[in-house]
C-alpha positions as CSV (number, residue, x, y, z in Angstrom):
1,X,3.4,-6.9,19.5
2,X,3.5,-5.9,15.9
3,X,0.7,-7.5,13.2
4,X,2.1,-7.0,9.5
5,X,1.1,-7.4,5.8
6,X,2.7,-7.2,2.2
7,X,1.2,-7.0,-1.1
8,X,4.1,-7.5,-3.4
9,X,3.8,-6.6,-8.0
10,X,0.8,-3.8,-7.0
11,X,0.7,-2.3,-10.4
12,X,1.0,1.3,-9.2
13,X,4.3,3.4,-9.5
14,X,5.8,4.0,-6.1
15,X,5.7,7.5,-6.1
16,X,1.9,7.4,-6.5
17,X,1.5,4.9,-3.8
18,X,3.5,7.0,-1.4
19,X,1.3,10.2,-1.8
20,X,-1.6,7.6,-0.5
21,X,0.6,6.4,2.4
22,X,1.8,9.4,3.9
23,X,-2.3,10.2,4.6
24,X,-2.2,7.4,6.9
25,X,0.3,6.9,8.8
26,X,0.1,7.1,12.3
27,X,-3.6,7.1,12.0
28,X,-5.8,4.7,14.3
29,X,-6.8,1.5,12.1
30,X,-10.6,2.2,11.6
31,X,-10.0,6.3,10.9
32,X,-7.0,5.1,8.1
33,X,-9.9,2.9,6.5
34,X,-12.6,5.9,6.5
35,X,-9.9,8.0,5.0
36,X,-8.8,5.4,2.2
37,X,-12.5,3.9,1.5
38,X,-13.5,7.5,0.5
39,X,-10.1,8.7,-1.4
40,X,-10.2,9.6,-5.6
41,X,-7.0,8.2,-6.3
42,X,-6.3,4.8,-7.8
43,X,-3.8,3.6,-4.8
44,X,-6.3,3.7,-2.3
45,X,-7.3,0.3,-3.0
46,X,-4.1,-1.7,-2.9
47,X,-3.0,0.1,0.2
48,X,-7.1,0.2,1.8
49,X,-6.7,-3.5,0.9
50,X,-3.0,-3.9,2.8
51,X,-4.5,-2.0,5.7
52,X,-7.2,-4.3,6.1
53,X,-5.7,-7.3,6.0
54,X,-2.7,-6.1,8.6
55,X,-5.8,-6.0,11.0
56,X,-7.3,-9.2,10.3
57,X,-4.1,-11.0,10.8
58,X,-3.6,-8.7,13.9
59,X,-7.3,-10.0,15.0
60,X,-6.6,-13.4,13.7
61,X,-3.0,-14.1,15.2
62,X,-2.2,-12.1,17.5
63,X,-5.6,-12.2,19.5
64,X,-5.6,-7.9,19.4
65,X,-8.5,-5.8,19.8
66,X,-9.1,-3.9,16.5
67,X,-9.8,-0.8,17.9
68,X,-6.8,0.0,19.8
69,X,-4.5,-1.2,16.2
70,X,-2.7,2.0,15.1
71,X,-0.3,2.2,12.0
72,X,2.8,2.5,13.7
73,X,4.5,1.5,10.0
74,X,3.6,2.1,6.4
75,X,6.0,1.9,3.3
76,X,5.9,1.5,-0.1
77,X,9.2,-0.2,-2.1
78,X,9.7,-0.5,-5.6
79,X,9.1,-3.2,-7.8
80,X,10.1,-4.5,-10.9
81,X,9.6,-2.8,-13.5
82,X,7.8,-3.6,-16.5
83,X,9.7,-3.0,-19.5
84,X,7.4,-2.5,-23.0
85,X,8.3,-1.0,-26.1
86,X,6.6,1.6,-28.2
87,X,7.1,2.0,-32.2
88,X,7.6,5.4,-32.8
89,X,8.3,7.4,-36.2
90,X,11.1,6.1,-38.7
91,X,11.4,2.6,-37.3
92,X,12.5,3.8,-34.0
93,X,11.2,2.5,-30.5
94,X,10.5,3.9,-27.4
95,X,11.0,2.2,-24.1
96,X,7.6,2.4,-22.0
97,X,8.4,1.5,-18.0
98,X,5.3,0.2,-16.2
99,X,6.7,0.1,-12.4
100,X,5.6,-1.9,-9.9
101,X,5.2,-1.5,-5.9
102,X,5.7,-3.4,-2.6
103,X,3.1,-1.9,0.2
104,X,4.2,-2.7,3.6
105,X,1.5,-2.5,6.7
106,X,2.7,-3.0,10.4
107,X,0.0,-2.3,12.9
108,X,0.6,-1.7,16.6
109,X,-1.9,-1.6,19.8
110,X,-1.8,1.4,21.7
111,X,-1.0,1.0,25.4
C-alpha cells in the first residue's frame, strides 16, 4: 500500500528542490522530518511540508502506522515557468525565468 502527496507551482527551481530531495529518500518518515525541520536551505519547507502531509493522508486513509512509513518515492518535476522581463541598457530587455516545481511524496510501510 502506497500513501502519496503533490504540491504543484512551489516557487523553487527544480534543481534546487532536487539537492533537498536526494537527502531524503529512502529515509524512515520521522528521521526525513528531523533532517528537513533542521536544513538552511529554502526547499526544505515545500518538500518538509510534502513529506508531512504524505503521512497524514497515509494515517488518515490508509489506516498506517506512522512509524513504520518510509519514503520509498520522492521527485521533483518542473513547472511552468515564469516569464518576466528586465529593461536593460539602450532600450533593450532581458528575459528573467522564475521556474517553478512539482514535489512528489509516495510513502510505503515497511514489512
Amino acid at each position: 500500500m502506497e500513501s502519496r502527496a503533490v504540491a504543484k507551482h512551489v516557487r523553487i527551481s527544480p534543481r534546487r528542490a532536487r539537492q533537498v530531495v536526494d537527502l531524503v529518500r529512502g529515509k524512515p518518515v520521522g528521521e526525513a522530518l528531523n533532517i528537513l525541520r533542521f536544513m538552511p536551505n529554502k526547499a526544505a519547507t515545500p518538500v518538509y511540508k510534502v513529506v508531512e502531509s504524505a503521512a497524514a493522508n497515509a494515517e488518515n486513509n490508509f489506516d498506517m502506522n506512522r512509524d513504520d512509513l518510509y519514503i520509498a518515492k520522492i521527485y521533483v518535476d518542473e513547472g511552468p515557468t515564469w516569464k518576466r522581463i528586465r529593461p536593460r541598457a539602450r532600450g533593450m530587455a532581458d528575459r528573467i525565468r522564475k521556474r517553478t516545481s512539482h514535489i512528489t511524496v509516495v510513502l510505503a510501510e515497511r514489512e
